[in-house]
VODRENZA-69178 format. One record per residue (C-alpha): x, y, z. Coordinates in steps of 0.02 Angstrom, whole numbers, padded with zeros to 5 digits, always signed. Layout:
XYZ;...
END
This chain:
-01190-04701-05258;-01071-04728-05112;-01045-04585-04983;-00860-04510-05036;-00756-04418-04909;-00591-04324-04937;-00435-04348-04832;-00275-04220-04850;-00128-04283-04774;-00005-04184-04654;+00173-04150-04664;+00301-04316-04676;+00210-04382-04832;+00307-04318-04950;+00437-04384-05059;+00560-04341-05187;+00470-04337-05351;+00325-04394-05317;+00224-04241-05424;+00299-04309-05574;+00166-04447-05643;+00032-04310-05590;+00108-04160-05673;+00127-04281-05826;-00017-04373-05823;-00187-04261-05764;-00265-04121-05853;-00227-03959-05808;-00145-04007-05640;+00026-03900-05692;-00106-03760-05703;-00157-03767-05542;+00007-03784-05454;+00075-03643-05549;-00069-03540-05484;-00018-03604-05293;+00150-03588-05342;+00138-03399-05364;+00034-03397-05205;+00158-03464-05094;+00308-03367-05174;+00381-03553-05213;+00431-03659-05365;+00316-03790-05311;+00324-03883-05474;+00521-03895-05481;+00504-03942-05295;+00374-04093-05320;+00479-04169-05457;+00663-04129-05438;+00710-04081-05256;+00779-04228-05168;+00694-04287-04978;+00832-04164-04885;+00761-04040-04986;+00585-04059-04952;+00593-04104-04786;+00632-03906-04750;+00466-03875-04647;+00444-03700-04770;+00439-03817-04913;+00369-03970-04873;+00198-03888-04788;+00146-03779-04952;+00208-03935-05067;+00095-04057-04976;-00058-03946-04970;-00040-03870-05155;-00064-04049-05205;-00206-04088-05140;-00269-03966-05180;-00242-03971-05369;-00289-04168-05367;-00462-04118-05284;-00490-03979-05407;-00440-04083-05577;-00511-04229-05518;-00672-04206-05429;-00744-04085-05536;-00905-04171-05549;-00898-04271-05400;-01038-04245-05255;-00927-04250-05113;-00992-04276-04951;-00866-04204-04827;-00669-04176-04806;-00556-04167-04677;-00364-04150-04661;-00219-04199-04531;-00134-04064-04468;-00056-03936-04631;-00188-04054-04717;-00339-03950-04646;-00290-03809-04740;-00311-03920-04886;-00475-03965-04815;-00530-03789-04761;-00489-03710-04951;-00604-03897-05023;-00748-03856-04893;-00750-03659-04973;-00702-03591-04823;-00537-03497-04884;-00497-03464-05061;-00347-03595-05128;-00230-03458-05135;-00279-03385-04965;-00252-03563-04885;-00071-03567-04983;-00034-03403-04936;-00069-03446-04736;+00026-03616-04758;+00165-03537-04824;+00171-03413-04667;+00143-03536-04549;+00274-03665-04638;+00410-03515-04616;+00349-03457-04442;+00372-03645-04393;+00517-03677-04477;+00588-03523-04391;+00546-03593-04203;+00609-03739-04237;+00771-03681-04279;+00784-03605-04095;+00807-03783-04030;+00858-03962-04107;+00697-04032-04100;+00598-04187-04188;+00449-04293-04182;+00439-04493-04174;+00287-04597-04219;+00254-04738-04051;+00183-04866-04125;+00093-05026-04006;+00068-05025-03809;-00022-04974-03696;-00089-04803-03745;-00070-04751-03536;+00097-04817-03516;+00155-04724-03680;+00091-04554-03613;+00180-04603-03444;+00341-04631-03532;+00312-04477-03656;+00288-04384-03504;+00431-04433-03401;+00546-04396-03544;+00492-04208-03534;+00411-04239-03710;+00224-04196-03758;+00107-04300-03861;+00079-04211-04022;-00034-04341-04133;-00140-04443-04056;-00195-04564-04228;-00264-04700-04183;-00248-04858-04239;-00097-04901-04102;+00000-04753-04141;+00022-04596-04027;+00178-04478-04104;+00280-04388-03976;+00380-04212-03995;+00500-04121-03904;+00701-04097-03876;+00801-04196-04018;+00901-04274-03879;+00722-04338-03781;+00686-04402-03942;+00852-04489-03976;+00817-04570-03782;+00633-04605-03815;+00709-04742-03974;+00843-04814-03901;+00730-04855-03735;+00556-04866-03806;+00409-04902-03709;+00371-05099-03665;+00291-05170-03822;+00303-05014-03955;+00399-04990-04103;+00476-04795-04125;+00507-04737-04271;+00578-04556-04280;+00486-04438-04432;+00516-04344-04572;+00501-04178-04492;+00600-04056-04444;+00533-03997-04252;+00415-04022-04126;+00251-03970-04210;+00091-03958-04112;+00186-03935-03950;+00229-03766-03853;+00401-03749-03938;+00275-03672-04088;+00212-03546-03980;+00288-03410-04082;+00226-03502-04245;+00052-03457-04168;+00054-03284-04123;+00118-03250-04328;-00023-03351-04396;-00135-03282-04286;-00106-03085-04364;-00115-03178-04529;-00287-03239-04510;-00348-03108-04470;-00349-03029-04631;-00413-03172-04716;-00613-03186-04779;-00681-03334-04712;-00876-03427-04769;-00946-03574-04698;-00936-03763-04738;-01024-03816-04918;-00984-03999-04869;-00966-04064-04696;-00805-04029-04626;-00735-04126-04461;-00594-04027-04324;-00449-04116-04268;-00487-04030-04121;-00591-04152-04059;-00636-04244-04212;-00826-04166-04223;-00908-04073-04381;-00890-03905-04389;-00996-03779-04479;-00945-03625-04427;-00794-03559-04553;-00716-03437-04417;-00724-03578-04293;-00638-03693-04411;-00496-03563-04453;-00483-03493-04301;-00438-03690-04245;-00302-03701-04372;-00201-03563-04268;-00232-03646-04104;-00172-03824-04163;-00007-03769-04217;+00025-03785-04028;-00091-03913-03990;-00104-04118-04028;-00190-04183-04177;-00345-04276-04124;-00362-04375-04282;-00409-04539-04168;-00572-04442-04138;-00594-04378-04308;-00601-04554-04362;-00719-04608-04238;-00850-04486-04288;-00850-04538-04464;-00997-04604-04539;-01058-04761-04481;-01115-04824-04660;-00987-04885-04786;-00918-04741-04879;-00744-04712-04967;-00625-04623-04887;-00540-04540-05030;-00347-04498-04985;-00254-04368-05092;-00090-04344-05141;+00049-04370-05045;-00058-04512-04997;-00029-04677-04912;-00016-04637-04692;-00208-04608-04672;-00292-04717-04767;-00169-04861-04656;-00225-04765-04540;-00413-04778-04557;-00404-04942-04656;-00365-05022-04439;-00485-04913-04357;-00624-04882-04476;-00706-05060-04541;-00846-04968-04651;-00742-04867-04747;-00650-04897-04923;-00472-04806-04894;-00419-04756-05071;-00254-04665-05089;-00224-04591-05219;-00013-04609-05260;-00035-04584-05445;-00157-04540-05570;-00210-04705-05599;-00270-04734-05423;-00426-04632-05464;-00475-04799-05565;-00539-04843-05395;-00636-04701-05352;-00834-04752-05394;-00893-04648-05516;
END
């Protein structure tokens, strides 16, 4: 059988409705959101199918929204499935974390929720944004970045870098963008991963703390520096650190396996596996955007 891996995505993959065919369509998925629904002290279900994009593109919202899902679509539809590892993209590693066994799903809700708000609240103290850079030279683009007074926050791979910072930098940044790139401003609403999270940190730091926390059962890879991790504490401990830190999901690609495997994408799906499906030539991206997706999946 081929080698499966599980992707969660990260915040700016949402969109209005898109819970609707799932909700619908997969056995006892309602169930499960309900469950994370009460965990995160959110209507997640109303949210997923009848908020519009302003809506869920609130930071508190959009973070426990994106990793509920994946959630429930791993535990509906991989019941029986011998996956071989997981990893997520920024919010998406608590996905991955809660898959892997090391939180509880309603521990990892409850932290994403607290983070989502903690974030949400720093970036209200300043206008601030994130914009995808896509093309050129990867030095040059840190140059510019730089020179802008903006920080890299996602380093992706694939030709992409994504800066964060002032609204206004950003605003600059697209209207003079670096020589050969494309910028294309995001779906957020602040400058994740960089030091205008700082307070973000220090919250989800106390909440941690309180959580239990087990190893690995499958392998598990960091976007801290895209290697496996099999410590649990490491892993969680990690997921305070990076809210002020950049995404190294360049390097979590490159230490994928070297065989052909799938590289399974859950819902909100679509930005990794185009991601992976430039950078990694043995993998199968599948993402799953509705139910009948899984069709693809090797059984």
């Amino acid at each position: 059988m081929t080698m499966q891996i599980i992707a969660c995505p990260g915040q700016g993959s949402q969109t209005a409705g898109f819970l609707v065919p799932w909700l619908s369509e997969v056995e006892g998925f309602r169930a499960v959101m309900e469950k994370l629904s009460l965990a995160s002290d959110l209507d997640l279900v109303s949210l997923g199918t009848t908020a519009d994009d302003a809506e869920i593109k609130d930071t508190a919202i959009a973070q426990p929204l994106i990793v509920a899902s994946s959630i429930a679509a791993y535990r509906t539809l991989f019941r029986d499935s011998p996956i071989a590892g997981v990893l997520g993209h920024s919010v998406g590693e608590f996905a991955a974390a809660a898959i892997a066994g090391v939180i509880s799903d309603e521990e990892a809700i409850r932290l994403v929720a607290i983070r989502a708000r903690a974030m949400a609240k720093a970036a209200a103290e300043h206008p601030t944004s994130m914009a995808a850079i896509l093309g050129g030279d990867p030095t040059e683009v840190m140059l510019a970045v730089g020179a802008l007074g903006l920080e890299i926050a996602n380093h992706n791979g694939a030709g992409q870098l994504v800066a964060a910072g002032d609204k206004g930098k950003i605003a600059a940044l697209i209207a003079s963008p670096p020589a050969k790139t494309r910028v294309i401003e995001l779906k957020v609403a602040g400058a994740f991963h960089t030091s205008y999270m700082e307070p973000a940190r220090l919250e989800l730091t106390e909440a941690v703390a309180q959580v239990a926390v087990t190893d690995p059962i499958m392998k598990l890879w960091s976007n801290v520096d895209g290697q496996l991790c099999g410590s649990g504490q490491i892993f969680i401990d990690s997921l305070v650190s990076q809210v002020t830190s950049p995404v190294r999901w360049d390097l979590c690609m490159a230490n994928l396996p070297e065989d052909n495997f799938d590289f399974i994408e859950l819902p909100p799906a679509g930005a990794l596996t185009g991601l992976v499906k430039r950078a990694v030539p043995n993998a199968n991206p599948i993402a799953l955007k509705v139910p009948t997706d899984f069709e693809r999946v090797t059984k």
